[in-house]
N, C-alpha and C positions, 0 to 999 in steps of 0.2 A: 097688769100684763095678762094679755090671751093666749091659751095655746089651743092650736089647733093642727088638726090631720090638713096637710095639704093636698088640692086639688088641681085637676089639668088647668082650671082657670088660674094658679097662680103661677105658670112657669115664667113669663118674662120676670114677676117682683124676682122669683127666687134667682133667676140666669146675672139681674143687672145687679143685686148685692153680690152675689160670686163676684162677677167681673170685677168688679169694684175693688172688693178686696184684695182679689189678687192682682192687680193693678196696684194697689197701696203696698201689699205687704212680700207681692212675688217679684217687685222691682230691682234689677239687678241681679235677681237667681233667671226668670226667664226672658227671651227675647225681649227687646223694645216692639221690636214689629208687630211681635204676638198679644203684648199687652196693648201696645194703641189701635191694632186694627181687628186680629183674626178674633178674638179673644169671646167678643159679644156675642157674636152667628155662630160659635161653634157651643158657648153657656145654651145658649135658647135652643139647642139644636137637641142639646144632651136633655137638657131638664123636660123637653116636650117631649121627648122621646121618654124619658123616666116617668112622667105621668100623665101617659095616654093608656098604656093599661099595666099598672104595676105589680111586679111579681108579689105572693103570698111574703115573701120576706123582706122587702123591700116596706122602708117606715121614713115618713119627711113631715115630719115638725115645723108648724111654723110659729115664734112668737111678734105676736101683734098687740101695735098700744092706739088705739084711735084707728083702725083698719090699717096704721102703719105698717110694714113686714120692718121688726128689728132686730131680727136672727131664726137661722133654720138651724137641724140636722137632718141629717141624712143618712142611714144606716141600712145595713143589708144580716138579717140573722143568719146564722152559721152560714157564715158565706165561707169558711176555711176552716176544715174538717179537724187539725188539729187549734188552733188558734180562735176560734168560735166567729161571733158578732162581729163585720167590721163597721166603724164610725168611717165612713167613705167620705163627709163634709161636715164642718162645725162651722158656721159665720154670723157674727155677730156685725150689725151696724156699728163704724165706729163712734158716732154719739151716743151710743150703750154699752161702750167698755166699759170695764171696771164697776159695773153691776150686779156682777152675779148671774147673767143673763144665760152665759155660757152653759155655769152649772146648771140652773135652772133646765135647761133644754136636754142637757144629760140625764138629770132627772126623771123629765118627761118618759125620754126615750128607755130607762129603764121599766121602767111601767112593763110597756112590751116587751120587752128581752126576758124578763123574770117571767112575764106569763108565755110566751109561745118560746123563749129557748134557754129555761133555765140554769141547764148543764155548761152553758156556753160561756166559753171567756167574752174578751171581749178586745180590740185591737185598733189601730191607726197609723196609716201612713203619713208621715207629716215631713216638710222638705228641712234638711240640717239646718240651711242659714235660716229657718222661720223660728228666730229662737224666742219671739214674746209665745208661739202658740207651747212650744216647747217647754218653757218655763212654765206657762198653764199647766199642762199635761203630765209635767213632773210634780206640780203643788198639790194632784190631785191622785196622788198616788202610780201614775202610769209608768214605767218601767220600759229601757231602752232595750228592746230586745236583740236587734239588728238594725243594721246598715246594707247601702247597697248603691248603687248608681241603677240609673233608669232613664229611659229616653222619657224627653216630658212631650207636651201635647206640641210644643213649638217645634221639636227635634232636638233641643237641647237637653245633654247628657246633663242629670242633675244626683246631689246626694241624698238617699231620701232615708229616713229611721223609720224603724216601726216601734210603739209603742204598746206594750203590754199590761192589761188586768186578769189575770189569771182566772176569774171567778166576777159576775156580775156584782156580788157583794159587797167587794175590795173596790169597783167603783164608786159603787153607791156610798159606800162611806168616805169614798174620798171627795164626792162634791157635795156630802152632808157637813161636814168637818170640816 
């Protein structure tokens, strides 16, 4: 497995694993219509837009096996002044579940978190009914901090948790462990 900094040239790989995903796993929390139709032009629209000139804190990972993309992240450092680093995307191809691929990519992403924001927690939005990501996120030490409803990108009101690491540390041992 490869990991690399992503570039403007990979925004469709990264847009059509999003969609994908969340087509597989946001079925039933979001729209039908949003996942069969808006869902692609509005990925490509964000991810071009996220790497055409990306902020200093802004970090998107990509791992690759054979020039495959079989999972990003996506993270923004101290993007929330008390709650620090957020993880904004985790996704994993589903033919690389259950590999460790995930952690691996947390890994990565610590790298940079410990050197340009090492003071910082570390955090995640992730929707209540996504409970395989959830169950992930709790194996690896992250902690329910809050709930809340939120309009999602279709208009539907959805439940969403945040998930907290207090300390980059407490990550890092939780996807070493």
């Amino acid at each position: 497995m490869e990991f690399k900094l992503a570039s403007y040239q990979d925004y469709e790989r990264i847009a059509a694993l999003h969609s994908e995903n969340w087509k597989q796993f946001c079925s039933g929390i979001l729209s039908d219509e949003y996942l069969n139709s808006d869902i692609n032009g509005e990925r490509l629209a964000i991810w071009q837009t996220r790497l055409t000139n990306p902020p200093f804190n802004q970090r998107v990972i990509l791992a690759e096996e054979g020039g495959l993309l079989c999972g990003f992240i996506c993270a923004f450092g101290k993007h929330d002044y008390q709650k620090g680093t957020i993880i904004d995307a985790l996704h994993v191809d589903p033919a690389y579940r259950g590999r460790g691929l995930g952690r691996q990519l947390i890994q990565q992403l610590m790298i940079w978190v410990e050197q340009y924001f090492p003071d910082s927690g570390i955090y995640l939005e992730v929707l209540r009914e996504n409970q395989q990501a959830i169950r992930f996120y709790t194996k690896i030490g992250g902690v329910c901090e809050s709930d809340r409803v939120r309009l999602a990108p279709c208009g539907t009101e959805v439940e969403e948790q945040t998930y907290i690491w207090p300390t980059t540390k407490q990550l890092s041992k939780g996807v070493s462990g």
